[in-house]
C-alpha positions as CSV (number, residue, x, y, z in Angstrom):
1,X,95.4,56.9,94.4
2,X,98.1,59.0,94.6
3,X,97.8,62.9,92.9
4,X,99.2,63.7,89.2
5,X,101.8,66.2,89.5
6,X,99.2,68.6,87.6
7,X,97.0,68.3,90.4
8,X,99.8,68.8,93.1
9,X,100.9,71.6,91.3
10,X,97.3,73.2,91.3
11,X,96.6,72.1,94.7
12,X,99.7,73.8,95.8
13,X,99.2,77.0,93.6
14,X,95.8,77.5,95.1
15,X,97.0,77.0,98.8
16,X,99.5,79.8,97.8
17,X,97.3,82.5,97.1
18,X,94.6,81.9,99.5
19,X,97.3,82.0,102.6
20,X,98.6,85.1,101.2
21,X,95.2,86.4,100.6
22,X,94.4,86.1,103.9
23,X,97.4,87.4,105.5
24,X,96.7,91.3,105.4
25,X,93.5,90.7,107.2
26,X,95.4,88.7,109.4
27,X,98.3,90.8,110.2
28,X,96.1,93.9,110.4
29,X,93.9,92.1,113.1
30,X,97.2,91.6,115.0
31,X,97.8,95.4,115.0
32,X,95.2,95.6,118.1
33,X,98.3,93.5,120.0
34,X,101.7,94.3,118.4
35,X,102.8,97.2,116.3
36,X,103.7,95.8,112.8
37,X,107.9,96.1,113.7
38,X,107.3,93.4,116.6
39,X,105.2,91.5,114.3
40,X,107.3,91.2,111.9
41,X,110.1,90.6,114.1
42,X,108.7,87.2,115.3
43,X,107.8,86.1,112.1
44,X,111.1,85.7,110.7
45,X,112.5,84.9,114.2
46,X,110.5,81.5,114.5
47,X,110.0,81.4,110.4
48,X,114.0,81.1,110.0
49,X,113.6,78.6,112.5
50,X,111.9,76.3,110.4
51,X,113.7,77.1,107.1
52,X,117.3,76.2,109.2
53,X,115.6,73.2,110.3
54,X,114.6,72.4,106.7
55,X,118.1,73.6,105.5
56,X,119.4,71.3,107.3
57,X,117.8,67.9,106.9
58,X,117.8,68.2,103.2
59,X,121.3,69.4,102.7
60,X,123.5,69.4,105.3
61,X,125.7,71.4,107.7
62,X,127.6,72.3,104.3
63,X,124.3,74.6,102.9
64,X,125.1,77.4,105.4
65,X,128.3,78.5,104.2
66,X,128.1,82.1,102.5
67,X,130.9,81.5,100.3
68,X,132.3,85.2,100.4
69,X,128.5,86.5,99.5
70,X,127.9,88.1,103.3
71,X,127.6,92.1,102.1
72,X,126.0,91.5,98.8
73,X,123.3,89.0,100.6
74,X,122.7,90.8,103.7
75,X,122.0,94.0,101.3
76,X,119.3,92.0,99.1
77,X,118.1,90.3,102.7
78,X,118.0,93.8,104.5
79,X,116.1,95.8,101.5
80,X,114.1,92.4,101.1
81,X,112.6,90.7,104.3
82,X,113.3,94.1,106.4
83,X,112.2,96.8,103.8
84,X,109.2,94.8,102.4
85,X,107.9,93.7,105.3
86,X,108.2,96.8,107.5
87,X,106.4,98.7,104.2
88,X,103.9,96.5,104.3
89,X,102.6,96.3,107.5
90,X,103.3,100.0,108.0
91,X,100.8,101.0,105.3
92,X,98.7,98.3,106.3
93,X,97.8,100.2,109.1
94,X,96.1,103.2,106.9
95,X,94.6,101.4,104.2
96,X,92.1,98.4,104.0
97,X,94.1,94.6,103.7
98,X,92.5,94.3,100.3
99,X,93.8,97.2,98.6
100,X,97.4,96.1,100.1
101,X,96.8,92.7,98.6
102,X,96.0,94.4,95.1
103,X,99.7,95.8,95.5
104,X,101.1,93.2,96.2
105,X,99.5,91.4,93.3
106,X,100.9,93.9,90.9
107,X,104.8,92.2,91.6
108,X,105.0,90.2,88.4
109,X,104.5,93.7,86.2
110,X,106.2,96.0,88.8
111,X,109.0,93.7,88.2
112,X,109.6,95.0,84.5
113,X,110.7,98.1,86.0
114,X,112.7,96.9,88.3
115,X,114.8,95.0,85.5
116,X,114.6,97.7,83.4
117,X,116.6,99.8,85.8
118,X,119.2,97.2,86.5
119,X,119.8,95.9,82.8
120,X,118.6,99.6,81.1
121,X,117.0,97.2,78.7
122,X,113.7,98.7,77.5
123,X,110.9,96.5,77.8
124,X,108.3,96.2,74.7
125,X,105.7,98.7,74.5
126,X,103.0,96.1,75.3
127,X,104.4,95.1,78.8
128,X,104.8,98.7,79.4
129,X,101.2,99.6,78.9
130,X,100.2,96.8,80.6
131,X,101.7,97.9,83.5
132,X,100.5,101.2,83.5
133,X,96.9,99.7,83.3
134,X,97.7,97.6,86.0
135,X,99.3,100.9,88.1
136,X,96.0,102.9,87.0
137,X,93.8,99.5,88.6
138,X,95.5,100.0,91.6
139,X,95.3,103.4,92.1
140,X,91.3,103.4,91.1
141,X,90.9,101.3,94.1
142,X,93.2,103.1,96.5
143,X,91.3,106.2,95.6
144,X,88.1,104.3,95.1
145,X,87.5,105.7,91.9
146,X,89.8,108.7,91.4
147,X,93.2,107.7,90.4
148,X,94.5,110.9,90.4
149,X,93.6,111.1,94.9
150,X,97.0,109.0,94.6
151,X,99.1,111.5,93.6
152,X,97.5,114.3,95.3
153,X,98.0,113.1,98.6
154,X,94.1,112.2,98.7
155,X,94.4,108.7,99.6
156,X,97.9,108.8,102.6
157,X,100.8,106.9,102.7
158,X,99.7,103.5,103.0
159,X,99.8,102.2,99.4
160,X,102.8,104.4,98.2
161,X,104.7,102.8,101.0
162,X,103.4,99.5,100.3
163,X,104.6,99.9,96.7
164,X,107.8,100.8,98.0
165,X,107.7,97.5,99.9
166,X,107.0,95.7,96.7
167,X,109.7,97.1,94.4
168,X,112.0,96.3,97.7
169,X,111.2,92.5,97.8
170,X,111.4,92.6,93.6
171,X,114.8,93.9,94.0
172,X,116.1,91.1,96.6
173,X,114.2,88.5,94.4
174,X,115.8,89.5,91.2
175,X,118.8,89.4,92.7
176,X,118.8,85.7,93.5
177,X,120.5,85.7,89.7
178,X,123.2,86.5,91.4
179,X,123.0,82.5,93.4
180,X,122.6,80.1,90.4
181,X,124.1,77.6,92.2
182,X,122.1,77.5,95.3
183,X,118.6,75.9,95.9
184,X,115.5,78.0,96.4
185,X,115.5,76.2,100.2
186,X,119.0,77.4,100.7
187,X,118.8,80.9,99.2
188,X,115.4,81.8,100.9
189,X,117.0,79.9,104.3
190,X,120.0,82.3,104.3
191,X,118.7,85.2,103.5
192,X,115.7,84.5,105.6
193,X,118.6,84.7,108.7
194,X,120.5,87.8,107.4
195,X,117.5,89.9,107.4
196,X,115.8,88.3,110.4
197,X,119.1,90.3,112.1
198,X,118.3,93.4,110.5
199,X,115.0,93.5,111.1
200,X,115.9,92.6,115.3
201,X,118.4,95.8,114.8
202,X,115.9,98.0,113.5
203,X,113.2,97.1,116.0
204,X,115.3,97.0,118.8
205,X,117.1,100.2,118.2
206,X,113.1,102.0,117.8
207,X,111.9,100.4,120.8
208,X,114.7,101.7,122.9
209,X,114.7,105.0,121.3
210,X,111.2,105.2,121.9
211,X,109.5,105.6,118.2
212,X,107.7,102.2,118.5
213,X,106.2,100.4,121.1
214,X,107.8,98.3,123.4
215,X,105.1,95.3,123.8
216,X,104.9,92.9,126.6
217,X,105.0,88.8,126.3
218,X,100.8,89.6,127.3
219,X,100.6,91.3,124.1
220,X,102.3,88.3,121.9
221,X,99.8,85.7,123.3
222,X,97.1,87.7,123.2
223,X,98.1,87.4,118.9
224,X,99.1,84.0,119.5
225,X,96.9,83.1,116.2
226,X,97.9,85.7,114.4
227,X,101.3,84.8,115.0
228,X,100.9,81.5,114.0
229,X,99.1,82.3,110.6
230,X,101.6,84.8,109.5
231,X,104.7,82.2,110.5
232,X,103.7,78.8,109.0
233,X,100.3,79.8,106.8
234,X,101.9,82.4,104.9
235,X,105.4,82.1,105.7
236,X,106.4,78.2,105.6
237,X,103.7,76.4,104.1
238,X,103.2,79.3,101.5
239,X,107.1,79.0,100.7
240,X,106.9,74.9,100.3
241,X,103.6,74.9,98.1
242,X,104.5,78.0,95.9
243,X,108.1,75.9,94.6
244,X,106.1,73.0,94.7
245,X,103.4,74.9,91.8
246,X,106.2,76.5,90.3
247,X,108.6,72.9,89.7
248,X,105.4,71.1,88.4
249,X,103.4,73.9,86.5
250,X,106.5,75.8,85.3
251,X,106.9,79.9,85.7
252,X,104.4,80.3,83.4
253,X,101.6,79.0,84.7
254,X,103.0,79.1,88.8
255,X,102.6,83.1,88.7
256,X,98.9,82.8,87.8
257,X,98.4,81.7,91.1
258,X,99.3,85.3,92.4
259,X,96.0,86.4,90.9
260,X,94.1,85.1,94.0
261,X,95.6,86.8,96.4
262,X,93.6,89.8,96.0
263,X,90.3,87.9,95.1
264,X,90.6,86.1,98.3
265,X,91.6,89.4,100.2
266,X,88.4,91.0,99.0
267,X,86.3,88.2,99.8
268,X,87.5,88.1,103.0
269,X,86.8,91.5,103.8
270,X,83.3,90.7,101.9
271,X,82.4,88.2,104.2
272,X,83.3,90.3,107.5
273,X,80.7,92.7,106.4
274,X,83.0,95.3,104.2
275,X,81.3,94.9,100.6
276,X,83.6,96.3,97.9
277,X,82.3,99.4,95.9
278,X,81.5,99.4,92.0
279,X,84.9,101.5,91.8
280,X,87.4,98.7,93.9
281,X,85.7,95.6,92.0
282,X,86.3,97.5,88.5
283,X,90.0,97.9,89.3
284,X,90.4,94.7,90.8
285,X,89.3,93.7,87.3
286,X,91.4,95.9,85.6
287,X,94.6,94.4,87.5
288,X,93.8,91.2,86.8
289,X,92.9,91.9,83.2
290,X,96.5,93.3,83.0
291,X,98.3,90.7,84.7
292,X,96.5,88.0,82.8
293,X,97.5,90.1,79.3
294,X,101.2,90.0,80.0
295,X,101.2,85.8,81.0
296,X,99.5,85.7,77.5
297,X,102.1,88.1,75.9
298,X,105.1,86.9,77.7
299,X,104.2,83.5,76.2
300,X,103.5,84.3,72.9
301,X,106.7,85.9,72.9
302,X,108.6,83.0,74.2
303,X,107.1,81.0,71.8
304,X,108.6,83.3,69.0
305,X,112.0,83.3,70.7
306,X,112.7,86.3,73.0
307,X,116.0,88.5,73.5
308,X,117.7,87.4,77.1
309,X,119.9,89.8,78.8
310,X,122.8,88.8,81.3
311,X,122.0,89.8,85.1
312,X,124.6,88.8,87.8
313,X,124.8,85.1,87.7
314,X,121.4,84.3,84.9
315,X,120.1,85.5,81.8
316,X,116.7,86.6,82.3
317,X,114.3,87.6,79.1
318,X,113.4,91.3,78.7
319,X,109.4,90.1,79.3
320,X,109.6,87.4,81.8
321,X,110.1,88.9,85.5
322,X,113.1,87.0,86.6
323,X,111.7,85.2,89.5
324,X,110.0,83.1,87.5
325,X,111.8,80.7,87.2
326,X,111.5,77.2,87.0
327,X,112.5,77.1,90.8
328,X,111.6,80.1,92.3
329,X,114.2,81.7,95.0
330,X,112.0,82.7,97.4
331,X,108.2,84.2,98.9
332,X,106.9,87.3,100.4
């Protein structure tokens, strides 16, 4: 009997956020191998692989011309794939996997801000708070239980520069407004490639200058799994079922999904013998509490009829996060 597209979508949605759930403890495992530059380096190298190859059985030769859009793409691409990866796995390697999933689940409310800077449309007051509570969440967890560690210098680098890394991939994601005629394949595929070359540059020029390690082919197969997670688990597969969720559920309900990321990072970490304190597990809650307020907000506002504002090539509505879409652009 073949699947409703409900239960696709679901299916799909769930797949979603337990692959990226378990990529930080994934990627951070890898660390003992490969330094997170060269990690991240052949991710994109064999994950653009598969995206040409995709590319190009579903629309042709014809899907790889930039149309004039080389500088402005390879800018999103560079500050996207390079910046939010390298941020990522950088402060991965000072803070637990979980608490770098919690950031990363913050992206649909970080992503008000990010709008707000590039339309200077203020956001209502309710979305606002909610992101602060979500912010405060996320920094009661990083400081496991004192917020104010995060500002203070208390708690290092990692989840600053993994927030960093977030409002980087929000700002190459918002920008796919800028591609209304493209496909989500052919956006992600391209842009995949552009900063795939930027991430090479960057890793090559630090292991030649000598600031990062210069690993051996012993050290990639000795992360051969790891490898292989973080390129078709999180990567390819993630890519395929989150537009899958998001075509058959709608925006609405497709972002939910993102709320299981950090359940299944902590759980995880649970099950490999790190328990979670009083203090992470009440600002897990606190995130999610957020993130679940503004879905409910965002809709009710829809349902009343909300205020759209022009950005690039897309009107986007001042409480909806513009990557959710109907067809989402693209994935972490």
């Amino acid at each position: 009997m073949a699947l409703s597209r409900t239960t696709t979508g679901v299916a799909c949605g769930i797949a979603t956020g337990l692959a990226w759930g378990g990529m930080f403890a994934v990627a951070k495992s890898a660390f003992v191998h490969l330094d997170p530059f060269h990690l991240t380096a052949v991710r994109f190298v064999l994950a653009s692989a598969v995206f040409c190859g995709l590319l190009l059985l579903r629309e042709g030769r014809q899907a790889f011309r930039l149309e004039g859009q080389l500088s402005k793409l390879w800018l999103l691409s560079t500050v996207g794939f390079a910046g939010f990866n390298f941020c990522t796995y950088v402060g991965l390697q000072s803070i637990p996997a979980q608490s770098s999933a919690l950031v990363m689940a913050t992206m649909p409310l970080i992503t008000v801000l990010v709008m707000w800077a590039r339309t200077r449309e203020v956001p209502p007051r309710v979305t606002l708070g909610l992101v602060c509570l979500a912010l405060l969440g996320v920094a009661m967890v990083l400081g496991n239980g004192y917020p104010v560690r995060v500002v203070t210098g208390g708690v290092g680098y990692g989840g600053l520069l993994t927030l960093v890394g977030v409002a980087g991939w929000i700002f190459y994601t918002t920008g796919a407004a800028g591609f209304p005629a493209w496909s989500a394949l052919r956006y992600t595929t391209l842009s995949c490639l552009l900063g795939t070359v930027s991430i090479l540059v960057i890793t090559g020029v630090g292991s030649a200058a000598g600031w990062i390690p210069n690993p051996g082919p012993h050290e990639y197969l000795a992360a051969w799994w790891q490898i292989l997670y973080v390129v078709f688990a999180s990567t390819t597969v993630a890519a395929l079922c989150w537009i899958t969720a998001f075509r058959t559920l709608g925006a609405s309900n497709g972002v939910l999904f993102i709320n299981l990321v950090p359940i299944t990072a902590f759980a995880i970490e649970a099950v490999g013998g790190q328990r979670p304190t009083g203090y992470e597990i009440f600002g897990v809650c606190v995130v999610l509490a957020a993130l679940a307020a503004s879905n409910v907000y965002a809709r009710r506002r829809a349902a009343r009829g909300t205020t759209v504002v022009r950005t690039g090539g897309g009107q986007v509505p001042l409480d909806r996060p513009a990557e959710e879409e109907s067809e989402p652009r693209t994935v972490p």
